[in-house]
PASEBA-1860 file (N, C-alpha, C; in nm, 3 decimals):
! residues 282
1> XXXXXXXX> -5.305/15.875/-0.905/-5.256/15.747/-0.853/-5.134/15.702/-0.933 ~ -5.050/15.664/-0.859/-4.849/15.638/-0.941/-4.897/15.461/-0.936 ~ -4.917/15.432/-1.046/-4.888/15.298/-1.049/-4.775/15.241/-1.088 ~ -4.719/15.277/-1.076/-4.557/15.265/-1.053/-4.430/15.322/-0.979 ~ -4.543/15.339/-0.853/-4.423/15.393/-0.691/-4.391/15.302/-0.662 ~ -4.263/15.259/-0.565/-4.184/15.163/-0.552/-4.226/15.151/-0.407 ~ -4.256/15.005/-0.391/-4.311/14.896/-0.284/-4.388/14.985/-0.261 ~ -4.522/15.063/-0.288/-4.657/15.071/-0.291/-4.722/14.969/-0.238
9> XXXXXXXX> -4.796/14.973/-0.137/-4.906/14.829/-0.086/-5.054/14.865/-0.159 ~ -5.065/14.740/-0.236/-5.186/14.768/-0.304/-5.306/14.712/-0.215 ~ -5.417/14.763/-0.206/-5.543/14.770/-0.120/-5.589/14.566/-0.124 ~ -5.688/14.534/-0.063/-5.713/14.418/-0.052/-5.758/14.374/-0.145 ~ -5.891/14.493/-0.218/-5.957/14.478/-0.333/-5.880/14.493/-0.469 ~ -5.789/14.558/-0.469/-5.692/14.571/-0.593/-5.647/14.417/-0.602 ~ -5.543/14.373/-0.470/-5.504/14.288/-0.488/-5.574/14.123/-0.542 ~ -5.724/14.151/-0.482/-5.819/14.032/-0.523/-5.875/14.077/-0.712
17> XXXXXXXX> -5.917/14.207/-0.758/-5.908/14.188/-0.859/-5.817/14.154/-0.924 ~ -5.639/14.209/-0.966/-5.547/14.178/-0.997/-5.567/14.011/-1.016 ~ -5.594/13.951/-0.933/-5.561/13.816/-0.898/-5.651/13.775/-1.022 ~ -5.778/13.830/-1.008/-5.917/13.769/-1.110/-5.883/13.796/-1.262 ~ -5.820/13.870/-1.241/-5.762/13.961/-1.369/-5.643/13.844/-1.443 ~ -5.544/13.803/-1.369/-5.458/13.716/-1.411/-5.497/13.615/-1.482 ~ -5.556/13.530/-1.330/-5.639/13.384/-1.400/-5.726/13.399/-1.485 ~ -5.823/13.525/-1.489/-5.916/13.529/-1.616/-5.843/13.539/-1.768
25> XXXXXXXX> -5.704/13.590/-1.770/-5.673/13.609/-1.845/-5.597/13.458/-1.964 ~ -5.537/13.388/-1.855/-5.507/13.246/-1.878/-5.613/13.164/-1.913 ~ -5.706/13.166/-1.855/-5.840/13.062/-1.920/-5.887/13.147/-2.006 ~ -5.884/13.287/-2.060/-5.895/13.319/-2.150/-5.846/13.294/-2.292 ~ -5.703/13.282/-2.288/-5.613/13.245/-2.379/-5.614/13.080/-2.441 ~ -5.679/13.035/-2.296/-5.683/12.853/-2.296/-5.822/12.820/-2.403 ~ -5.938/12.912/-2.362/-6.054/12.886/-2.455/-5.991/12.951/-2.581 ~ -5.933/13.066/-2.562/-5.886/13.083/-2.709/-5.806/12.985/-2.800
33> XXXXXXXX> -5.752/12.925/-2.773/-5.667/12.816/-2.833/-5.760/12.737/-2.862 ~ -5.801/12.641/-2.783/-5.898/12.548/-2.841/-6.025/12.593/-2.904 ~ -6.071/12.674/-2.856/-6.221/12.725/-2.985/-6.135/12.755/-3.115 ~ -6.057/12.820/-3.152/-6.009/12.896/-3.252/-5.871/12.720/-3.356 ~ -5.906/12.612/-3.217/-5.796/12.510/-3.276/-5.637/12.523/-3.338 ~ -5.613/12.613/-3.262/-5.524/12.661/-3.267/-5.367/12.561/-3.205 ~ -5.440/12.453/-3.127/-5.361/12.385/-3.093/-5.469/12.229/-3.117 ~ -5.409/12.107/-3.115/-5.503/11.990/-3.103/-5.619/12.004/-3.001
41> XXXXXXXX> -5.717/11.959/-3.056/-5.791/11.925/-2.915/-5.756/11.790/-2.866 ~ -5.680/11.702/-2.884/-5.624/11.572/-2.828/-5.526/11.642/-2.720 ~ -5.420/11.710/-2.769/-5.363/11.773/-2.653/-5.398/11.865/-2.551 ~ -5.484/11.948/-2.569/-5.518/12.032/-2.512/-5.661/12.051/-2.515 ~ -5.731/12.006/-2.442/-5.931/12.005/-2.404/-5.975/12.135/-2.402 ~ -6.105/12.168/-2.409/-6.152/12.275/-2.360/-6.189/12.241/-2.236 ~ -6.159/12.443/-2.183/-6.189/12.415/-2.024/-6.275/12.361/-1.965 ~ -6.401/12.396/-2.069/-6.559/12.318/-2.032/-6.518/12.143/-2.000
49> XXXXXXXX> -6.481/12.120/-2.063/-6.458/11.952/-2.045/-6.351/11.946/-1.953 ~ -6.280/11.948/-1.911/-6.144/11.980/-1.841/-6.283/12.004/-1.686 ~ -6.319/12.108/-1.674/-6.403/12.139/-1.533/-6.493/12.007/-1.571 ~ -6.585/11.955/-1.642/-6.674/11.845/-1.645/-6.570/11.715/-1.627 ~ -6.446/11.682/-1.699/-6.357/11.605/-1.623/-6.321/11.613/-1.426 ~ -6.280/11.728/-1.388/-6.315/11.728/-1.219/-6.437/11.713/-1.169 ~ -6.520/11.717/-1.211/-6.632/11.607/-1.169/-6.622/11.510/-1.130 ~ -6.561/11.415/-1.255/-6.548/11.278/-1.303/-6.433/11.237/-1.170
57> XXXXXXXX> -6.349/11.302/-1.174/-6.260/11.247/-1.050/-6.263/11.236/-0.959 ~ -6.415/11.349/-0.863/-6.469/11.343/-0.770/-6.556/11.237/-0.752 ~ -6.634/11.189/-0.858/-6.698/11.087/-0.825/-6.681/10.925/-0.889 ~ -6.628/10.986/-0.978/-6.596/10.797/-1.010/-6.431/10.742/-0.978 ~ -6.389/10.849/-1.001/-6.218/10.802/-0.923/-6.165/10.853/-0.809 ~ -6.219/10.836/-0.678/-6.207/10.879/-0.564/-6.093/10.989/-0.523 ~ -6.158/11.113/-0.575/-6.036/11.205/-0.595/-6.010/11.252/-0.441 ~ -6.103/11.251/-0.345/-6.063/11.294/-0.214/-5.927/11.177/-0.154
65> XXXXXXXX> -5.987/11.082/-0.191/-5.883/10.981/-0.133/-5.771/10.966/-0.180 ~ -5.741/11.014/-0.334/-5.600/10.991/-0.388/-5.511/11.140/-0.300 ~ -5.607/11.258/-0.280/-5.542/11.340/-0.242/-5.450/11.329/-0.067 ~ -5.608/11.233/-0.001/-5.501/11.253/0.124/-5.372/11.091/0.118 ~ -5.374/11.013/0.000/-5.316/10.927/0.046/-5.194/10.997/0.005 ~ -5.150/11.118/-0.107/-5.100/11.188/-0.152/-5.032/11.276/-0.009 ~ -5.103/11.342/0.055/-5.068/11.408/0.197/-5.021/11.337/0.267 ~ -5.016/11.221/0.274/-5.016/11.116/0.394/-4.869/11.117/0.366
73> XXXXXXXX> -4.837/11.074/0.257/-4.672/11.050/0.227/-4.597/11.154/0.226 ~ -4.641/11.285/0.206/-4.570/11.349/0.251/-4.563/11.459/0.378 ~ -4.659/11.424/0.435/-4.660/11.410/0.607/-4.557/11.342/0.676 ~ -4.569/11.209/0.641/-4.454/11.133/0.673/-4.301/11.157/0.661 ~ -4.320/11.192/0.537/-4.147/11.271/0.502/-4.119/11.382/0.565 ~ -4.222/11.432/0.611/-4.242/11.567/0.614/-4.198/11.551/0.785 ~ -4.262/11.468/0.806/-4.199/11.493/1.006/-4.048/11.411/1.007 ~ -4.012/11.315/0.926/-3.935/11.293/0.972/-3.797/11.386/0.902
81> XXXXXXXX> -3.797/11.469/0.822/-3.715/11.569/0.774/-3.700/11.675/0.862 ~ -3.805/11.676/0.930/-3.832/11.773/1.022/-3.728/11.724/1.166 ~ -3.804/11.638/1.214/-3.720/11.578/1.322/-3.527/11.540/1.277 ~ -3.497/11.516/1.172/-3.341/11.531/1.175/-3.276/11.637/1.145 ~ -3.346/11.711/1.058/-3.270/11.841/1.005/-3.267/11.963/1.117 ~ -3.403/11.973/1.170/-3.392/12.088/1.301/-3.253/12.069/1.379 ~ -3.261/11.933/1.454/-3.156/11.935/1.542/-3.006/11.922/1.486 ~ -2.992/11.880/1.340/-2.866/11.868/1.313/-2.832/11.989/1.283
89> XXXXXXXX> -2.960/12.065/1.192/-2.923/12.247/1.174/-2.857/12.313/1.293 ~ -2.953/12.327/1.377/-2.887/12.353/1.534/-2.762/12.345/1.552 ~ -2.738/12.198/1.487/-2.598/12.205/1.582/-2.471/12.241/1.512 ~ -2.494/12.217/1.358/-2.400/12.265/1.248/-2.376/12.388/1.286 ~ -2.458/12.514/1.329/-2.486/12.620/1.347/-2.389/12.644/1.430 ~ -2.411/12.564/1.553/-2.329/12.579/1.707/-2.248/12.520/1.700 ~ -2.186/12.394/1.652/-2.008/12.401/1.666/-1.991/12.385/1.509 ~ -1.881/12.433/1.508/-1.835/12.487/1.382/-1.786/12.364/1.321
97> XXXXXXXX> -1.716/12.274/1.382/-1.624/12.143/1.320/-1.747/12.043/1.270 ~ -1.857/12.048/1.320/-1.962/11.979/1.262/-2.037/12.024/1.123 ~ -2.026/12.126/1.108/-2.084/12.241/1.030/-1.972/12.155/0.913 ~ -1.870/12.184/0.950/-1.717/12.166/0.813/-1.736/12.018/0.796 ~ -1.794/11.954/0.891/-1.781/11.823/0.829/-1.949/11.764/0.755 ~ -2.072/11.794/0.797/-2.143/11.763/0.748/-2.186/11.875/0.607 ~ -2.124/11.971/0.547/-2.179/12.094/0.469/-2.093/12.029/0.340 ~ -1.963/11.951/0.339/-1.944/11.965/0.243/-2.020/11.872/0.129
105> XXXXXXXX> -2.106/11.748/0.228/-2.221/11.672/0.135/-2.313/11.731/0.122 ~ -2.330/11.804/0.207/-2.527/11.858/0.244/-2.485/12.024/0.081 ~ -2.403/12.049/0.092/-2.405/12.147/-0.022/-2.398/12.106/-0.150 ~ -2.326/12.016/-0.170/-2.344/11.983/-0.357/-2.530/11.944/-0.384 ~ -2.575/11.802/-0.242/-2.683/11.777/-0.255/-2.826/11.886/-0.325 ~ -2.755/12.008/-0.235/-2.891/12.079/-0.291/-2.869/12.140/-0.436 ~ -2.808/12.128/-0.483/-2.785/12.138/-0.661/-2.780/12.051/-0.738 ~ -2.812/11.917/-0.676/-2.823/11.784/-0.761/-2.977/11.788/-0.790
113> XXXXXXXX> -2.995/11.741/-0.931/-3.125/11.712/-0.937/-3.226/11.569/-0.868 ~ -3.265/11.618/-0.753/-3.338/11.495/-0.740/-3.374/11.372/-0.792 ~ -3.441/11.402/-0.854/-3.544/11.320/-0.961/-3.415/11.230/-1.005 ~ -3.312/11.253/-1.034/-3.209/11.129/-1.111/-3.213/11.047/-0.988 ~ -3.222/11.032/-0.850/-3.169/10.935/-0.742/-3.299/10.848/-0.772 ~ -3.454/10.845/-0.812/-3.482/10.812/-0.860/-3.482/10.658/-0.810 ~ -3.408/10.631/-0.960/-3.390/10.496/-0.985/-3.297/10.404/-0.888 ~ -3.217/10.469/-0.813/-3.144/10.460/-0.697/-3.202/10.428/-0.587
121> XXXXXXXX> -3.330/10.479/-0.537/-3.440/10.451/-0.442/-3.506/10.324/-0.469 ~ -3.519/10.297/-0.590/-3.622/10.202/-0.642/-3.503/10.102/-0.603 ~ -3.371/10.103/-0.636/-3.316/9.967/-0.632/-3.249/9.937/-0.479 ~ -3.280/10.089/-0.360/-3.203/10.030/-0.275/-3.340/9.992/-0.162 ~ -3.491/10.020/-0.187/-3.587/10.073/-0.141/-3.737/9.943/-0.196 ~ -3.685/9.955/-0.293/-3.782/9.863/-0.388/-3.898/9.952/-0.463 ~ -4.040/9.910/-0.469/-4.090/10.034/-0.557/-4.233/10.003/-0.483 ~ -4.246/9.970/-0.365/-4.339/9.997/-0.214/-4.358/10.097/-0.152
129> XXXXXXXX> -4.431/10.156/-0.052/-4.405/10.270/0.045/-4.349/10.333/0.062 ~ -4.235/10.254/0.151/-4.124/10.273/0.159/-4.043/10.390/0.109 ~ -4.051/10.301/-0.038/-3.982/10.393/-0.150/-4.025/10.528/-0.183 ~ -4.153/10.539/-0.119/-4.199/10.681/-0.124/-4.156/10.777/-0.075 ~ -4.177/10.749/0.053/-4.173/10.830/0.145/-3.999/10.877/0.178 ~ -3.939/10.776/0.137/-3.747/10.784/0.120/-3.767/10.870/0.034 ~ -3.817/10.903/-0.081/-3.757/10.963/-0.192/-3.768/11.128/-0.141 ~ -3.938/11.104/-0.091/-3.967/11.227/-0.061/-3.873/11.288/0.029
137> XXXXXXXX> -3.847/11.238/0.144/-3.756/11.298/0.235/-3.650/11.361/0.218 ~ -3.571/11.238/0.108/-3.444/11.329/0.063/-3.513/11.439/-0.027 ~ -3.568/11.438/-0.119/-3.620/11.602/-0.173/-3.605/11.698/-0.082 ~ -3.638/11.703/0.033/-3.715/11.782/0.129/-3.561/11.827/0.220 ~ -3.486/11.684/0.252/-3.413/11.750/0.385/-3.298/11.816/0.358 ~ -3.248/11.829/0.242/-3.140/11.909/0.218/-3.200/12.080/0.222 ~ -3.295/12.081/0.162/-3.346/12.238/0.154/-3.378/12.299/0.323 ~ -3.440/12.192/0.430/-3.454/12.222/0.543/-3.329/12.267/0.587
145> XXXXXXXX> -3.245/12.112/0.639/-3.130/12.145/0.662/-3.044/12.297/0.644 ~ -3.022/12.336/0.478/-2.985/12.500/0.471/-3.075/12.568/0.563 ~ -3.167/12.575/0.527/-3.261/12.708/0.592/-3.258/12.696/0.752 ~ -3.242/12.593/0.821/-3.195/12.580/0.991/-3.076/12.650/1.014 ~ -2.964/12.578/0.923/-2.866/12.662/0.946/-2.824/12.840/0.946 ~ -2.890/12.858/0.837/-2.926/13.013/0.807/-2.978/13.079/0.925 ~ -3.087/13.020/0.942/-3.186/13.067/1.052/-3.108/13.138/1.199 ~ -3.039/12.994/1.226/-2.978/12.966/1.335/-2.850/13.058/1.381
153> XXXXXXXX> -2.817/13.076/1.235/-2.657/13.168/1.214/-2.747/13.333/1.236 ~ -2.885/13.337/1.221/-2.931/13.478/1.174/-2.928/13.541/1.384 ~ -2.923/13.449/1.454/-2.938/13.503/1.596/-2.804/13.589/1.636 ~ -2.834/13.677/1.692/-2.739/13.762/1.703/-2.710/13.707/1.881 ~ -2.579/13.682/1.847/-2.455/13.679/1.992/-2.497/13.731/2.105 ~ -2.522/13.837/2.123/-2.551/13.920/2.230/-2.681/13.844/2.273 ~ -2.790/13.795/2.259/-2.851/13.675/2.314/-2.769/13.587/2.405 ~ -2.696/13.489/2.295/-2.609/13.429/2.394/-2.515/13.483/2.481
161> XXXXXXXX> -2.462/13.567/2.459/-2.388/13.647/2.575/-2.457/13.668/2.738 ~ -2.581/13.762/2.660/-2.729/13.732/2.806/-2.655/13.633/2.871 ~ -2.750/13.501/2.827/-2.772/13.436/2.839/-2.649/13.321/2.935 ~ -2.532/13.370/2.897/-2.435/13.319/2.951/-2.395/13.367/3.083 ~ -2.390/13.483/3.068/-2.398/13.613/3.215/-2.516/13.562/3.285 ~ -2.610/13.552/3.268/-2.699/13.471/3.370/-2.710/13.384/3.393 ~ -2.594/13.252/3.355/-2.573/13.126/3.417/-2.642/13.028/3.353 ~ -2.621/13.049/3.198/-2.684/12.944/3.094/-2.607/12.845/3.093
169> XXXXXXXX> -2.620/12.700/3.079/-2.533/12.616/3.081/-2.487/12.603/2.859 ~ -2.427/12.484/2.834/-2.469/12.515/2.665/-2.615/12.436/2.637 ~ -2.645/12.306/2.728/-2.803/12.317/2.671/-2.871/12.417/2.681 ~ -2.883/12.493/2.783/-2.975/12.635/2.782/-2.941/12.740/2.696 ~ -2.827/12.723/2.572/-2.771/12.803/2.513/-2.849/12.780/2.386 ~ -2.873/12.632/2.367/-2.884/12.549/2.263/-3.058/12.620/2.249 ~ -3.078/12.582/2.337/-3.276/12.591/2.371/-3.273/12.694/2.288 ~ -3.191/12.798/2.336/-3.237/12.965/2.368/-3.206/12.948/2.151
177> XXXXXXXX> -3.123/12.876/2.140/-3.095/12.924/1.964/-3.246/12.826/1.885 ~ -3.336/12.746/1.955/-3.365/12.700/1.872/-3.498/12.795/1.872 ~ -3.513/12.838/2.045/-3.640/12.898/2.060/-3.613/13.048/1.954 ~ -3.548/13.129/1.899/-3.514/13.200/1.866/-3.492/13.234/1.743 ~ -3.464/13.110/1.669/-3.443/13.088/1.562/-3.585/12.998/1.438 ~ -3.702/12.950/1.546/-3.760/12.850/1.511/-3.905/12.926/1.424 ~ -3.935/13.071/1.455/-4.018/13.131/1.416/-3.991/13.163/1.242 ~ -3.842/13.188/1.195/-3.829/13.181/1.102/-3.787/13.007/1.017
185> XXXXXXXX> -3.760/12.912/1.061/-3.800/12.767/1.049/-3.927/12.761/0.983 ~ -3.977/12.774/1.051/-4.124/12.745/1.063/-4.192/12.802/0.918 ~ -4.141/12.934/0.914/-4.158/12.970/0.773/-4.150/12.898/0.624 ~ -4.021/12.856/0.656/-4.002/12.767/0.519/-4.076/12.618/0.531 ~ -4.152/12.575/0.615/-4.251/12.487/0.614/-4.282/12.506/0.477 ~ -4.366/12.647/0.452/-4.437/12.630/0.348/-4.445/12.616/0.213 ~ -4.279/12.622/0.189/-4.229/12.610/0.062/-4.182/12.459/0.097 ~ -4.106/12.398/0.222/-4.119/12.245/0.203/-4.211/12.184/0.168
193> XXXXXXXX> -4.357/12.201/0.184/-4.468/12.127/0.138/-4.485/12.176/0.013 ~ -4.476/12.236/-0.042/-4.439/12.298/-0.218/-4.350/12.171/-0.286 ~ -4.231/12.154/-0.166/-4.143/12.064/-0.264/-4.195/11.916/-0.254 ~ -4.242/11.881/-0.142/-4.291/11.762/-0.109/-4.449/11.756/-0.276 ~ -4.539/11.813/-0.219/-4.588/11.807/-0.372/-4.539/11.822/-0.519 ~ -4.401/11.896/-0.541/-4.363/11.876/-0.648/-4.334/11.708/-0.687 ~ -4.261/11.655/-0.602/-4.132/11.545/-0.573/-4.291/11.422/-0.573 ~ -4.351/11.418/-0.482/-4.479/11.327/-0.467/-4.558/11.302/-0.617
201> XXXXXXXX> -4.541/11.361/-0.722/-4.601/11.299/-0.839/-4.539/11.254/-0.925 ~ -4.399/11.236/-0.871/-4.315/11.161/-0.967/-4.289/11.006/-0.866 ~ -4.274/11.031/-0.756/-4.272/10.928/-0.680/-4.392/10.836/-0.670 ~ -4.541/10.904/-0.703/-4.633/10.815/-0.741/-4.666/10.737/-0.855 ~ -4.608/10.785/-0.957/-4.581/10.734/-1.071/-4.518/10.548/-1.124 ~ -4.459/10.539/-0.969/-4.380/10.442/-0.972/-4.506/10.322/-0.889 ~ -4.514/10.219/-0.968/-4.626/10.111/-0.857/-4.744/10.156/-0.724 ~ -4.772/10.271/-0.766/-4.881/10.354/-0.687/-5.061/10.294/-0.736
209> XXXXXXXX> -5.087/10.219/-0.658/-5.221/10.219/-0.638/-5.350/10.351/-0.579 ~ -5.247/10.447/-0.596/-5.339/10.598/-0.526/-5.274/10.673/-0.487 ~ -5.346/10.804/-0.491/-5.251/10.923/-0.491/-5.283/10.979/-0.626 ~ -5.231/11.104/-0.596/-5.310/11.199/-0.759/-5.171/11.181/-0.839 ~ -5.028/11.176/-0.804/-4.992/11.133/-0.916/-4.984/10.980/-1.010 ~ -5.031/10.869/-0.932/-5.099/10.745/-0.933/-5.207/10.787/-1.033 ~ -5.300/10.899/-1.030/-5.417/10.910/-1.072/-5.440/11.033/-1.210 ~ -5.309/11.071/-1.245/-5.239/11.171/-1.367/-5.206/11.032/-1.436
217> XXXXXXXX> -5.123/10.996/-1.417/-5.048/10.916/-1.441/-5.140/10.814/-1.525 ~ -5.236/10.729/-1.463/-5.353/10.631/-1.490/-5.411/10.688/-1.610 ~ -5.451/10.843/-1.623/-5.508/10.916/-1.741/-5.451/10.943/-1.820 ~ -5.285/10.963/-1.846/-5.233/10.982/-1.881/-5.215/10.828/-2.010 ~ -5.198/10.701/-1.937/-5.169/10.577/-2.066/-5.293/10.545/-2.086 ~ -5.391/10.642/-2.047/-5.551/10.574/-2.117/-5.544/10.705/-2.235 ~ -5.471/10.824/-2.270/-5.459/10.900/-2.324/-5.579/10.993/-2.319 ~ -5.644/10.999/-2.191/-5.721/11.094/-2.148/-5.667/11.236/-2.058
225> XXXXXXXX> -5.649/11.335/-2.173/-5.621/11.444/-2.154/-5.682/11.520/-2.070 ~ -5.833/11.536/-2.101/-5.911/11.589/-1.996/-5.879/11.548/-1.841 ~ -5.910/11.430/-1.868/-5.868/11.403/-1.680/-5.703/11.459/-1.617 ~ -5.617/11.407/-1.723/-5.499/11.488/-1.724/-5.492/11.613/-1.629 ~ -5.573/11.718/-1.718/-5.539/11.850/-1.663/-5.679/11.845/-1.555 ~ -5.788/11.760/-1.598/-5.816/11.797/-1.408/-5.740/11.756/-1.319 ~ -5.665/11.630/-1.339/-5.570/11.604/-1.228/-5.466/11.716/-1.186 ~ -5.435/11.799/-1.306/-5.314/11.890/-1.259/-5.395/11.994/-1.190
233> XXXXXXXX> -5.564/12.057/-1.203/-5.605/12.117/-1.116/-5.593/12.073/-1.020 ~ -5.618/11.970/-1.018/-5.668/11.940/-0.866/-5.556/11.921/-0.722 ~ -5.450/11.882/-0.821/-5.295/11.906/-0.751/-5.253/12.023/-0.702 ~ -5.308/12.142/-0.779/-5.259/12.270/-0.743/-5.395/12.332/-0.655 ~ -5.473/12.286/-0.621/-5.596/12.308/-0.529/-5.574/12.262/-0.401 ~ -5.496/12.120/-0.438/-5.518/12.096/-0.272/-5.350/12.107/-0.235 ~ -5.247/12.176/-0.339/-5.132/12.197/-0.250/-5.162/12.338/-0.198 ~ -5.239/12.439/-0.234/-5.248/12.496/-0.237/-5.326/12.527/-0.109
241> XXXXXXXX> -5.437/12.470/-0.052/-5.522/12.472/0.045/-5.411/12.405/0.207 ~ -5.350/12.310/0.159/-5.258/12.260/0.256/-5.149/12.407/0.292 ~ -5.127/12.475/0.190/-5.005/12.594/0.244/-5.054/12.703/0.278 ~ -5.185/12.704/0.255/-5.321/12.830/0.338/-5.312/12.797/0.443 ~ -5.365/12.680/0.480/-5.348/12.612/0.638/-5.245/12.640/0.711 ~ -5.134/12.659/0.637/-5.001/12.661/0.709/-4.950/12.807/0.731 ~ -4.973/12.843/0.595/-5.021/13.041/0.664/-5.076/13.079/0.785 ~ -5.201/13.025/0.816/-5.274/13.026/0.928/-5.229/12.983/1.048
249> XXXXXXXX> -5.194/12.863/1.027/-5.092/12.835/1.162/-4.947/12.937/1.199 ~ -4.921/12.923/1.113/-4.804/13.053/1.108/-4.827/13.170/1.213 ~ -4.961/13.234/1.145/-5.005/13.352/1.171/-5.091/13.321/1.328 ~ -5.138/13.242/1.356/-5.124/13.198/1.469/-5.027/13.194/1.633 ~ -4.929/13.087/1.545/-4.797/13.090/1.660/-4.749/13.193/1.618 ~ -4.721/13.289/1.570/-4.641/13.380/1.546/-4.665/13.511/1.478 ~ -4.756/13.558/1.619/-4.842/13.678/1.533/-4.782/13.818/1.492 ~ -4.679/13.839/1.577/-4.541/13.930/1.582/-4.533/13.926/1.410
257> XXXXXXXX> -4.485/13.815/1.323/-4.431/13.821/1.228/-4.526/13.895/1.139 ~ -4.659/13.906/1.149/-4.728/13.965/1.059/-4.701/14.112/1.071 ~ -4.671/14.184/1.163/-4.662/14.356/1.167/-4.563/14.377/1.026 ~ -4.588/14.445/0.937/-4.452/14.502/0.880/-4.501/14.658/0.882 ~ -4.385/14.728/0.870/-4.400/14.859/0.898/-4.387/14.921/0.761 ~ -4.476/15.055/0.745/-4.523/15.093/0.592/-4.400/15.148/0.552 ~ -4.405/15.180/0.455/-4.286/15.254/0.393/-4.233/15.402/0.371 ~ -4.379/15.439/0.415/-4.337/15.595/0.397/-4.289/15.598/0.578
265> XXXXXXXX> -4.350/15.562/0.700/-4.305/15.534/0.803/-4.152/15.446/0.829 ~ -4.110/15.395/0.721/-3.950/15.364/0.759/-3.865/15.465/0.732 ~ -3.927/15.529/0.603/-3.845/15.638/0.563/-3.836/15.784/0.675 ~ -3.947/15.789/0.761/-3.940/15.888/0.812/-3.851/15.882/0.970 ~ -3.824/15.756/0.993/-3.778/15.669/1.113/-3.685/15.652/1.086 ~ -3.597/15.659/0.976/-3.493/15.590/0.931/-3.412/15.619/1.003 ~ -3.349/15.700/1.106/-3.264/15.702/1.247/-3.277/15.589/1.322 ~ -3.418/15.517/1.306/-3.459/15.452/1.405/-3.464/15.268/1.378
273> XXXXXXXX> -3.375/15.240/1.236/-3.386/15.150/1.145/-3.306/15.024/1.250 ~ -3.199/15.052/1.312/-3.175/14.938/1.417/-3.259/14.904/1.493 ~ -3.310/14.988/1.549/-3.431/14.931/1.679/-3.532/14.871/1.617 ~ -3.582/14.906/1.493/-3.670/14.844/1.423/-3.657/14.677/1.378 ~ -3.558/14.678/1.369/-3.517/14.556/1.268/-3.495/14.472/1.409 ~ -3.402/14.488/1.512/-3.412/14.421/1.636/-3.536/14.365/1.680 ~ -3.654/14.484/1.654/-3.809/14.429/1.718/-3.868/14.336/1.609 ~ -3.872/14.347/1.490/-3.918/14.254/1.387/-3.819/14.106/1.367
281> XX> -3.685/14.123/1.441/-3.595/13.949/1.420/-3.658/13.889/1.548 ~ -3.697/13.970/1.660/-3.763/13.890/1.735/-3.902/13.860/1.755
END
């Protein structure tokens, strides 16, 4: 066995031990530190208490509810990033003079650090709802925005060409780029809800009555560490379960995308590498 052949697909069971193998190895290192005190136990708990802390959040600090009020806000951001960026992607895509005029803000944006506008939200927004769900959005719609455009640019012409030869008008041109383009969209959903949970525990931080970063945060000036890092479990559990979901839906509407073809079979096809790649963009 070459454990080190190049793009090798490792079996289901490899891949689930591997996995056990990792994380065992990290909570390994984590009990090692603290049994051995190697670091404070003020800063850093043992795991035993840390798992007996997620308890504590399940039942005395309503950890289900901080999580979906947590989802809720960025649901909200989340459709309405959705609803402006699709269609403006689209259209940046399709006429070009729009593209030159909205890219030269929409590009610095995505190399600015978020987190500084910040205080900018709070003063044009106040430090309510509101202010949430604004902050979140902008996190979110610059990264959409690129990836529409990309997407959109990835359709190959000869579609529209069809499409024109058979008496497409440009809305039916438009359709045909979004229907076409939307399977790979759809994809980066799942890294938008990645960013929306990154961006959402700093935005809760601010006058949040709930929500898990409301609820880090709360443990955090009581200088309870333990709850601390159950809170940071518990953040990475349920962003985590939300982008499973979204796998699934994925794999759902778009069952085409799951085929990939093995590797010793590309290599032997490799005459056949256009037709291939044509059947997998669509």
């Amino acid at each position: 066995m070459d454990l080190f052949a190049i793009r090798k697909e490792t079996s289901k069971r490899a891949r689930l031990t591997l996995a056990f193998v990792s994380w065992g190895t990290v909570v390994l290192i984590w009990w090692a530190l603290t049994n051995w005190q190697v670091l404070p136990a003020f800063t850093l708990p043992q795991p035993a208490r840390v798992v007996a802390a997620v308890g504590r959040l399940w039942t005395e600090y309503n950890l289900l509810a901080n999580v979906g009020q947590s989802w809720w806000r960025i649901a909200q951001a989340f459709f309405w990033c959705v609803v402006v960026a699709v269609p403006l992607g689209l259209l940046m895509s399709s006429i070009r003079w729009l593209h030159d005029l909205v890219n030269p803000i929409a590009a610095p944006m995505r190399s600015m650090p978020i987190t500084a506008f910040l205080p900018a939200f709070i003063g044009l927004f106040g430090m309510d709802e509101g202010m949430k769900v604004a902050f979140l959005w902008f996190g979110m719609f610059f990264y959409l925005l690129a990836v529409v455009v990309e997407e959109v640019d990835k359709v190959d012409n000869s579609l529209l060409e069809t499409a024109y030869t058979l008496g497409a008008n440009r809305r039916n041109a438009l359709w045909l780029l979004f229907r076409a383009s939307f399977p790979g969209i759809f994809s980066s959903f799942r890294i938008l809800y990645d960013i929306g949970w990154t961006y959402v525990i700093l935005a809760e931080m601010v006058n949040a009555r709930r929500g898990v970063g409301y609820m880090v945060e709360a443990a955090r000036k009581m200088m309870d560490f333990e709850r601390v890092y159950a809170g940071i479990i518990a953040i990475g559990v349920a962003a985590f379960l939300f982008r499973w979901l979204l796998t699934l839906l994925e794999g759902w509407l778009f069952p085409w995308r799951r085929a990939v073809q093995p590797a010793s079979a590309s290599v032997a096809a490799i005459g056949g590498g256009r037709k291939a790649k044509v059947a997998h963009d669509k």
